[in-house]
LUMSEDREN-262398 format. One record per residue (C-alpha): residue number from 1; residue in three letters; x, z, y. Coordinates in nm, 3 decimals, decimal comma, padded with zeros to 5 digits. Example, Ala and Ser with C-alpha at 12.3 -4.5 7.8 and 13.67 -1.06 7.14 Angstrom:
<pts>
PT    i   aa        x        z        y
PT    1  ala   01,230   00,780  -00,450
PT    2  ser   01,367   00,714  -00,106
</pts>
This chain:
<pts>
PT    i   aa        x        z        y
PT    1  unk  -11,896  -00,722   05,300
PT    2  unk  -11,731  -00,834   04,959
PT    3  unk  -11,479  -00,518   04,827
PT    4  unk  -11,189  -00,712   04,678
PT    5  unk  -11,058  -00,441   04,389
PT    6  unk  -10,760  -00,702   04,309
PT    7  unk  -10,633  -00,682   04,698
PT    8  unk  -10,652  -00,315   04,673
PT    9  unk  -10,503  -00,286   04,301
PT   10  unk  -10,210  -00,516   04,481
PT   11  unk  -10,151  -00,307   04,750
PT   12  unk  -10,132   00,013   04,614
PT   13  unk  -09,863  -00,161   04,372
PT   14  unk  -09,694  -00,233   04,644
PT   15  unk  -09,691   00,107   04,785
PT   16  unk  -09,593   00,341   04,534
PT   17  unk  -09,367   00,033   04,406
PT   18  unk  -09,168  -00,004   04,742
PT   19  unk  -09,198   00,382   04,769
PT   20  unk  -08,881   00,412   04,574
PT   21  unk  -08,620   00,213   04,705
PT   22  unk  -08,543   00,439   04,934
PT   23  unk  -08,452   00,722   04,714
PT   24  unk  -08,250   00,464   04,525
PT   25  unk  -08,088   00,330   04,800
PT   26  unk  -08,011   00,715   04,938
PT   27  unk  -07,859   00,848   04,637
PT   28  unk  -07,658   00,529   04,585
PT   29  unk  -07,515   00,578   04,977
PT   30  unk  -07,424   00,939   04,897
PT   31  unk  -07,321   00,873   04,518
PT   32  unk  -07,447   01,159   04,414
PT   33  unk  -07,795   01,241   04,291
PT   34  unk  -07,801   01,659   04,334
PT   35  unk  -08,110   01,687   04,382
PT   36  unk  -08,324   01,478   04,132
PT   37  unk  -08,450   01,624   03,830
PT   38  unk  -08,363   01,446   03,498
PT   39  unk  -08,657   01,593   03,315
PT   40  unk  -08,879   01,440   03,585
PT   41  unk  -08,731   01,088   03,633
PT   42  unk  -08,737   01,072   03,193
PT   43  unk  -09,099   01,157   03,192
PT   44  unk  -09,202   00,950   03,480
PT   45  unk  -08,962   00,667   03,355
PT   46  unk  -09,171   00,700   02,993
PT   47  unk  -09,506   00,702   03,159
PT   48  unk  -09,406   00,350   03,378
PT   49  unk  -09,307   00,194   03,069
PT   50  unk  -09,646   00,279   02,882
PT   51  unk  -09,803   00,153   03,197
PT   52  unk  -09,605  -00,150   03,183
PT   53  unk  -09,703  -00,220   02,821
PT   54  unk  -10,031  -00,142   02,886
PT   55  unk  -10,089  -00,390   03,173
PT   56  unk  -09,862  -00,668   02,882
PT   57  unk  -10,162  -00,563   02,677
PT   58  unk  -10,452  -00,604   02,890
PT   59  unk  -10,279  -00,935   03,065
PT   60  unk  -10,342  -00,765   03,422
PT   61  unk  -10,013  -00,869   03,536
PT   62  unk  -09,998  -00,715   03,853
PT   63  unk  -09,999  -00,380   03,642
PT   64  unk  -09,752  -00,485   03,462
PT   65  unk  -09,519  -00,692   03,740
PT   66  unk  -09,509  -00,370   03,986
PT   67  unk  -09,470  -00,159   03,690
PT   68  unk  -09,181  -00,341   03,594
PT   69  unk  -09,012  -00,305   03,896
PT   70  unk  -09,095   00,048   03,939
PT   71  unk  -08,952   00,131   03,605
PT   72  unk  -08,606  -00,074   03,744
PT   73  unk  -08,590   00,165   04,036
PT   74  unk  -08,662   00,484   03,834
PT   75  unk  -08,382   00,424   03,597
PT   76  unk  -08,126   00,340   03,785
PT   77  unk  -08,212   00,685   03,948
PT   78  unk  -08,134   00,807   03,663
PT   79  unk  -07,864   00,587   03,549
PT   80  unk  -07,691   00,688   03,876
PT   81  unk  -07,783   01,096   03,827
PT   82  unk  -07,558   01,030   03,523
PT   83  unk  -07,288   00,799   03,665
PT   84  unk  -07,265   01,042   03,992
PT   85  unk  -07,265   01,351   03,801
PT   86  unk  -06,960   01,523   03,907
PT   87  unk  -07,003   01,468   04,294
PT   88  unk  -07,198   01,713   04,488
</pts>
């Protein structure tokens, strides 16, 4: 049996990629993001981005691709924990 690590790298993009979306689409429902933590989302938004540039680096674009789009649905988390900051 032949392990294909690209197949697996892919899907687990796809996971923790698609794992998002419905926080984002929660918080924009509810416009109001109470409950996230700014210091979290800013370090985890930093760490995508070097993950992003690191996958640009290496040319192992479906690092970088599902990085990409992870660090899309991260920051407008946070762009909407600042937008929704006076509701509850």
């Amino acid at each position: 049996m032949h392990f294909d690590s690209t197949l697996l790298g892919l899907i687990a993009a796809f996971c923790t990629t698609v794992a998002f979306i419905p926080q984002v689409l929660l918080i924009w429902r509810r416009k109001s993001a109470a409950g996230v933590s700014t210091g979290m989302y800013c370090v985890f938004c930093f760490g995508v981005l070097l993950w992003l540039i690191y996958g640009v680096t290496i040319e192992a674009w479906p690092i970088a691709i599902n990085n990409g789009i992870t660090l899309l649905l991260a920051c407008s988390v946070l762009v909407m924990k600042w937008a929704y900051r006076n509701n509850p």
